[in-house]
C-alpha positions in Angstrom: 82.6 55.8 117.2 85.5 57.9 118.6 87.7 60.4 116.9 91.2 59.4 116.5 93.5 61.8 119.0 95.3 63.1 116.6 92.3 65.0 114.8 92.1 67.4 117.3 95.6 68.4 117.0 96.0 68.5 113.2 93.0 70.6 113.1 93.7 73.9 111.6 93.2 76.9 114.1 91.1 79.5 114.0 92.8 82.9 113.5 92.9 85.6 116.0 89.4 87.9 117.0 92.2 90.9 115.7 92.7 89.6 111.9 88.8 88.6 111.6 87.4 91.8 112.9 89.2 95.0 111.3 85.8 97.0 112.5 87.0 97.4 115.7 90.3 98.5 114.5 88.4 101.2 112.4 86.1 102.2 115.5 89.3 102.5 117.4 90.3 105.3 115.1 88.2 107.9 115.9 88.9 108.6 120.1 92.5 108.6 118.9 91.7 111.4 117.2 90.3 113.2 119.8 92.9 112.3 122.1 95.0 114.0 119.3 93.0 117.1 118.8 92.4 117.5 122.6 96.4 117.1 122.8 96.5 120.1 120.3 94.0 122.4 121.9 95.5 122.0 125.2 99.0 122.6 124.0 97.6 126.0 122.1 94.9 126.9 124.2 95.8 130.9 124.0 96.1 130.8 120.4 92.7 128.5 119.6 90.7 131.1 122.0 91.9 134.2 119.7 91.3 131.9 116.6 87.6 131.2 118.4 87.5 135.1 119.1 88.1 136.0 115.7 85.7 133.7 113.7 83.2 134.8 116.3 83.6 138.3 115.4 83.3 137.5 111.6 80.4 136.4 112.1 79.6 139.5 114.2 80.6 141.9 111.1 79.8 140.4 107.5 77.7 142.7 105.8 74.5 141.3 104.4 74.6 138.3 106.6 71.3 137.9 107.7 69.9 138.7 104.3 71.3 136.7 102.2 72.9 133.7 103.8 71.2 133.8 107.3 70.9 130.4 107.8 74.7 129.5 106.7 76.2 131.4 108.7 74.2 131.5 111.9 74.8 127.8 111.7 78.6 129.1 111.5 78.4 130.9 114.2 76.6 128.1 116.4 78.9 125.4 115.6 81.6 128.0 116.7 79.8 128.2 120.3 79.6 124.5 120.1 83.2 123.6 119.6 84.0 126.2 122.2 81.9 124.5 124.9 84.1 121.4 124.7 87.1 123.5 124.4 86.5 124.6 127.7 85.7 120.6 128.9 89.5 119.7 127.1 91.3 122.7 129.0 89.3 122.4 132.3 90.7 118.4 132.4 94.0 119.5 131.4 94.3 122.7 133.8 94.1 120.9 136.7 97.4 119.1 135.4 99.2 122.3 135.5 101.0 123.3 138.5 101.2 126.7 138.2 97.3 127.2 137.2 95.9 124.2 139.5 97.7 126.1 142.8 95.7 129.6 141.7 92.7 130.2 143.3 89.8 130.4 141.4 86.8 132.8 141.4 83.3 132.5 143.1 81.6 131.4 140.0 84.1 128.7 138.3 84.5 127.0 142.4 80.3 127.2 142.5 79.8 125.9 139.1 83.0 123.5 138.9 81.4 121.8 142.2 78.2 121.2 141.3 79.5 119.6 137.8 81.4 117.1 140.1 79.1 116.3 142.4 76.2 115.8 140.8 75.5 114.1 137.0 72.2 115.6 136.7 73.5 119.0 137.1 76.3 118.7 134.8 73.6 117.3 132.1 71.3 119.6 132.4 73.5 122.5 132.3 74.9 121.1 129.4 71.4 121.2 127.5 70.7 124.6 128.5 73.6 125.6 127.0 73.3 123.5 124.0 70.0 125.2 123.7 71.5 128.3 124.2 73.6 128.4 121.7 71.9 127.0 119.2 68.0 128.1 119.8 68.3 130.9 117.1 69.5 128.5 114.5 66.5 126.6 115.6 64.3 129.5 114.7 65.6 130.5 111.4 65.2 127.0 110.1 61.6 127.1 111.4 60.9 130.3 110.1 61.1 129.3 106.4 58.3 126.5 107.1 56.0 129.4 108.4 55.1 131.9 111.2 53.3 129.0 112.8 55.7 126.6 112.7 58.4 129.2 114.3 56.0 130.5 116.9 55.6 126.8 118.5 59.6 125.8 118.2 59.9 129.5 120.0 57.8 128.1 122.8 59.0 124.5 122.8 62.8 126.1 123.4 61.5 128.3 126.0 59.9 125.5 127.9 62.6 123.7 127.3 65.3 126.4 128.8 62.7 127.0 132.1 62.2 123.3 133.0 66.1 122.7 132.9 66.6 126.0 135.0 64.1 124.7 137.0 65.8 121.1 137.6 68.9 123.0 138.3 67.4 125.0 141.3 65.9 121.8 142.3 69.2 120.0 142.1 71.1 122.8 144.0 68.6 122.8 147.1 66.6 126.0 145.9 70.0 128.2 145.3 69.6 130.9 142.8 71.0 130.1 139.1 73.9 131.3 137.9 74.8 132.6 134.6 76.4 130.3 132.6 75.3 127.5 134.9 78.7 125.9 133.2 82.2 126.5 134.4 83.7 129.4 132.5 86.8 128.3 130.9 90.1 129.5 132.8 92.3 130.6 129.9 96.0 130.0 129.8 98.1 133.2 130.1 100.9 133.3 127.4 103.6 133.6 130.0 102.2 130.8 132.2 102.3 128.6 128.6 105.6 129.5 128.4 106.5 128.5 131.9 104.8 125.4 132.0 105.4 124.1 128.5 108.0 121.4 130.0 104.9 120.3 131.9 102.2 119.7 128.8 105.5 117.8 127.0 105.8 115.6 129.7 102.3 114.9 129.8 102.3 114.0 125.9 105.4 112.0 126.4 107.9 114.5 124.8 111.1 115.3 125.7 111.7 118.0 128.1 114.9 120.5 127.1 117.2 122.0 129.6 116.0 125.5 130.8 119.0 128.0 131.3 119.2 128.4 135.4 116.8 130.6 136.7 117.8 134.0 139.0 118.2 133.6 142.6 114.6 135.0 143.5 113.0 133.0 141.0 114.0 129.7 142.6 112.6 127.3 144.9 114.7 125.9 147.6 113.8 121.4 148.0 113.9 120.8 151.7 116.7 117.8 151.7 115.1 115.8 154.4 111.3 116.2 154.0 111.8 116.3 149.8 109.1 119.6 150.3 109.3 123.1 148.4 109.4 126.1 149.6 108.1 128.7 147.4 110.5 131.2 145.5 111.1 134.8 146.9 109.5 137.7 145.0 111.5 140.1 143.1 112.8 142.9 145.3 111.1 145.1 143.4 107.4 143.6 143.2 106.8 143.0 146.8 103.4 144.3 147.1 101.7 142.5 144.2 103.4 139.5 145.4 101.9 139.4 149.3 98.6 141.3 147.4 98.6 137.9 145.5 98.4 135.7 148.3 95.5 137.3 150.4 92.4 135.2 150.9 89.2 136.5 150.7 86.0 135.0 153.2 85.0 133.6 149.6 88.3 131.8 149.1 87.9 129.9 152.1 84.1 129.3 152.0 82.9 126.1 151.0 81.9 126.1 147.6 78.3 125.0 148.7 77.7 128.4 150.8 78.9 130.8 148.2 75.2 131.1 147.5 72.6 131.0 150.4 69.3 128.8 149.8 66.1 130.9 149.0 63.7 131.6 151.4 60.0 131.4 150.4 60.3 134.9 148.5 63.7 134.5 146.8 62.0 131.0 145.5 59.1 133.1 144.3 61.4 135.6 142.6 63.6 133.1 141.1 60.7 131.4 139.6 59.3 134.6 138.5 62.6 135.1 136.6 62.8 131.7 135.0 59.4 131.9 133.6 59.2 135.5 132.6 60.7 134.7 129.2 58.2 131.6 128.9 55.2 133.9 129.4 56.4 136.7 127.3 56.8 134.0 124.4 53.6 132.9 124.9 52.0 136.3 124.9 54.0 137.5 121.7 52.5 134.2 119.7 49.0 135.3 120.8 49.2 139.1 119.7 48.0 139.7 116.4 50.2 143.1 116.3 53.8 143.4 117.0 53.4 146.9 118.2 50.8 146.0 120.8 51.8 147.1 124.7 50.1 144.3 126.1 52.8 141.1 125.8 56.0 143.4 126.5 54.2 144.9 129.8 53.4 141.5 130.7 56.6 140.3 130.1 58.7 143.4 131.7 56.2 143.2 134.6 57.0 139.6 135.9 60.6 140.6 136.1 60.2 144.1 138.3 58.1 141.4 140.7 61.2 139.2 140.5 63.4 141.8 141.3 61.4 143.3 144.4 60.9 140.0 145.5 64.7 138.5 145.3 66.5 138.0 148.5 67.9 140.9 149.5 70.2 142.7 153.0 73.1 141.3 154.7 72.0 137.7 153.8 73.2 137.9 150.0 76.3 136.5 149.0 79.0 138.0 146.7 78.2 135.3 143.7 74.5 136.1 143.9 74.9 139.6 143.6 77.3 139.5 140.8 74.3 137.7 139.5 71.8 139.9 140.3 74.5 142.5 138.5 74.6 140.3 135.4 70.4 140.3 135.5 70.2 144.4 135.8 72.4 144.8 132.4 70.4 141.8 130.5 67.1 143.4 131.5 68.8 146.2 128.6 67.6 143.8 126.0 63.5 144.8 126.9 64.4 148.3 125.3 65.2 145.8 121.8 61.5 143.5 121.9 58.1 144.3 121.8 56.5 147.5 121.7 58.8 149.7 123.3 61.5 148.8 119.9 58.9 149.4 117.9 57.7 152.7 119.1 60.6 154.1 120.2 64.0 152.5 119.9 63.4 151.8 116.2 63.3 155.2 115.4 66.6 156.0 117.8 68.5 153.1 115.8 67.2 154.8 112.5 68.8 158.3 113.0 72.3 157.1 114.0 72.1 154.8 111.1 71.9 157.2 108.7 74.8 159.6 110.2 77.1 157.1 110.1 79.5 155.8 107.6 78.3 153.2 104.8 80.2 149.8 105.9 78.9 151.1 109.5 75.2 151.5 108.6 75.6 148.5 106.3 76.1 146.6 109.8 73.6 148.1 111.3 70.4 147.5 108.6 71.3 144.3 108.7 70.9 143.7 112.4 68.0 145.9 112.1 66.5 143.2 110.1 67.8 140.3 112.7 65.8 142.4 115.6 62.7 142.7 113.7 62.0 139.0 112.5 64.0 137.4 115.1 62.7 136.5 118.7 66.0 134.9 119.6 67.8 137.8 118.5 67.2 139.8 122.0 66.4 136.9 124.1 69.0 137.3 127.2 
């Protein structure tokens, strides 16, 4: 039996997918606000770094921290790290907006770093969990800690495996090229003046208006070329010539591709770098076995693999710039063997001890309470 025609057409409809479903509405809700916040922090970038720089540092200074409220505020002070990792995502994004900062050259390490981020997905994710890692591994050892020495000795070495099979992914991804230190791009920070000068810019990006500047002085102007529609840069100020043209010099670095500013390792540099990578691992593994913190053995171990490292690296005419600012960054962390092991126990302990006690009582305050952080603490001196 048909249907009369008209049944179809008197048939209420149904209402729209919008008015049934208000959860997508709600989900909506929450990348708007990061579109808002990441709005905000690249509109104050120099003023949320010195508000990052100061909670840092009270986290640095609070007597009795590790004491009393260790956990608290080392977790504090990681999510601090945290939110300053995707700071620097938000302002890399919007730097490269910015006329006046995209035109500036960067430096060996943000061009290496910020070119292996784009071209491969694996680097960029695995960097990113090594610094994750980073940042957070002596959080991770705190909260083991309480559940035993057991417990913390195995989520010690799990992080240290952890750390040496992403650095080793990374000097697979980058054909054998040394690591660099952080294997992230470092953010660029935003000079006052330059927010000043290119505040027009961020409005217009947000969709504000843009108010009238007062004319500018005759050197600070650029002249529009009225058939081509190009600019010419502005003339420097008669009486800053030489910081001007000093400026504008290129280096062999600035014009190297960003590929060559480190060399791939020969057969001895991939030795050393592997050396490096799993010198903390070993000396991990050598700590959890020792009975006694004050034994020799682990800390010679340890110390040894990274004097092999060193006398085995690449080294001569063939080294780059970046890898020995790397190198350079390797000699000061190897400071930190002087706080682990042995050699803190036998001899810097006592060093620590006697300045201590001279000094005033906020000061020394400080001081026993880091004292306490180096003792217990693995992560505390890890570089």
């Amino acid at each position: 039996m048909s249907l009369p025609a008209d049944h179809f057409s008197t048939s209420p409809s149904r209402p729209a997918n919008k008015s049934q479903n208000p959860i997508q509405s709600v989900f909506s809700i929450p990348p708007k606000w990061l579109h808002m916040y990441g709005d905000f922090i690249t509109k104050n970038s120099h003023q949320v770094s010195q508000i990052e720089s100061a909670l840092r540092s009270l986290t640095y200074i609070i007597p009795g921290r590790f004491r009393d409220a260790e956990i608290a505020s080392e977790t504090l002070h990681s999510s601090i790290q945290l939110l300053s990792l995707y700071h620097d995502a938000v302002l890399r994004g919007a730097i490269t907006r910015i006329p006046a900062l995209a035109s500036k050259i960067p430096g060996p390490h943000t061009r290496y770093t910020r070119f292996w981020t784009a071209k491969s997905r694996i680097y960029r994710r695995i960097a990113l969990l090594l610094q994750i890692v980073q940042y957070t591994e002596l959080l991770w050892e705190m909260a083991a800690k309480r559940k035993g020495e057991r417990v913390r000795w195995r989520v010690i070495i799990i992080l240290e495996v952890i750390k040496a099979v992403c650095r080793l992914l990374l000097m697979r991804v980058t054909n054998s090229r040394p690591l660099v230190t952080p294997a992230l791009p470092e953010r660029d920070p935003i000079p006052p003046d330059v927010d000043q000068n290119d505040g027009d810019v961020l409005k217009e990006l947000m969709g504000e208006e843009v108010p009238v500047e007062p004319a500018k002085a005759t050197h600070e102007k650029e002249w529009t070329m009225p058939r081509t529609g190009s600019s010419l840069p502005s003339l420097p100020n008669p009486g800053d010539i030489s910081s001007y043209l000093m400026g504008r010099v290129l280096t062999a670095d600035d014009i190297k591709p960003a590929a060559k500013l480190l060399n791939t390792l020969s057969r001895p540099g991939q030795t050393a770098e592997i050396l490096h990578i799993l010198s903390p691992l070993v000396y991990a593994i050598a700590l959890s076995k020792s009975k006694d913190k004050k034994s020799w053995t682990p800390w010679i171990i340890g110390l040894s693999l990274e004097y092999a490292a060193r006398q085995l690296r690449d080294k001569g005419l063939r080294s780059t710039a970046l890898e020995n600012e790397e190198w350079g960054k390797r000699y000061w962390a190897a400071g930190w063997w002087t706080m682990r092991g042995a050699f803190y126990e036998h001899v810097t302990k006592g060093m620590i001890a006697g300045v201590r006690r001279r000094m005033p009582s906020l000061v020394s305050g400080i001081m026993e309470d880091y004292e306490y952080l180096w003792e217990n603490y693995y992560f505390s001196t890890s570089a």
